[in-house]
N, C-alpha and C positions, 0 to 999 in steps of 0.2 A: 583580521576580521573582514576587511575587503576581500580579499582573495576568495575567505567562504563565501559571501553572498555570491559574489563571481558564478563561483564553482556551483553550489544549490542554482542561483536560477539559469546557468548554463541546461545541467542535471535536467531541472522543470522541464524545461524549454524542449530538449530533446526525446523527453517521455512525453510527456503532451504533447509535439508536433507528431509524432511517431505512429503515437495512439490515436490520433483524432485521421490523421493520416489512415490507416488502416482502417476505421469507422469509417470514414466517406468512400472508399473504395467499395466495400463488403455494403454500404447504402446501397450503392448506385447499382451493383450487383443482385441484390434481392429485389428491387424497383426495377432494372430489368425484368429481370423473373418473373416478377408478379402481370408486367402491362402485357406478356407474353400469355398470361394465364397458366405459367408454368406453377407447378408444387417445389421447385426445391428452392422457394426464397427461404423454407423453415431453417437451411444450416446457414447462409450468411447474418440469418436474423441472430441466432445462438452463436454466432462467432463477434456479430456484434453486442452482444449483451455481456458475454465474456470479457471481452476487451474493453468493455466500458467498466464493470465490475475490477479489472485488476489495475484499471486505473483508477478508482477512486480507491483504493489499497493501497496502491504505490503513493498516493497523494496525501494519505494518511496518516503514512507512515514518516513520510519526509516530514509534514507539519510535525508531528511528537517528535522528531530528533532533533529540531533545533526552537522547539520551544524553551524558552531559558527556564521556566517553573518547574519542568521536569528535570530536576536536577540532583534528586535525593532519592533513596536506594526503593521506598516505597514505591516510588514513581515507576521506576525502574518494575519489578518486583511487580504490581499489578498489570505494566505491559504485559511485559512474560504469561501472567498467569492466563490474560484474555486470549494470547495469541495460541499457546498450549492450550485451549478451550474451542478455538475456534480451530485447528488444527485438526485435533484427536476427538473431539466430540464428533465433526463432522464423518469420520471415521469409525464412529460406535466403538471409541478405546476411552476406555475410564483412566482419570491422572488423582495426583494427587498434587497440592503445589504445596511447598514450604519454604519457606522466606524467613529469615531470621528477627523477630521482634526487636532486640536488642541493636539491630543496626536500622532499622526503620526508618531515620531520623536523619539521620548520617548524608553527608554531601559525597559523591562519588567523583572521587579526584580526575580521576579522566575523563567526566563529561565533555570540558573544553576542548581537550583533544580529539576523543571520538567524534566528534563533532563536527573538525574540522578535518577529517580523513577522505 
């Protein structure tokens, strides 16, 4: 159990300094631009927004994977369906999602493990 938290807030650590890293560069980048009265602060500003956008994703995603509640096939099963949503819809592709009723309920043996991978 140690080792996971280890391991996750090493993980955090290195996406957030990475990301915020990049954000203050691509700042200082358009705030040039701009005191210059130049026009091209608009792509660092979309590189910045970008990068701020895939980092609250990444941040997201890491919370749901070691939340202990999410641990039953449901849980499971309605990620999937948002991510296939937010995927494919943005795409203009129609899905269909089905998930089994009958396991719904069910604890997914390998949580602890995927979890600790």
């Amino acid at each position: 159990m140690i080792q996971s938290c280890t391991r996750i807030a090493t993980d955090l650590h290195d996406d957030i300094g990475a990301s915020l890293s990049q954000i203050a560069v691509l700042s200082e980048v358009a705030r040039a631009e701009a005191a210059r009265g130049g026009r091209r602060a608009d792509e660092p500003l979309a590189r910045i927004a970008s990068a701020s956008r895939e980092l609250v994703d990444t941040m997201s995603e890491i919370v749901w994977a070691v939340d202990p509640r999410k641990e039953r096939f449901r849980d499971l099963a309605q990620h999937m369906r948002e991510y296939a949503g937010d995927v494919l819809i943005a795409q203009n592709i129609g899905f269909r999602f089905y998930a089994s009723e009958a396991a719904r309920d069910q604890k997914w043996e390998w949580t602890r493990a995927a979890r600790s991978v």
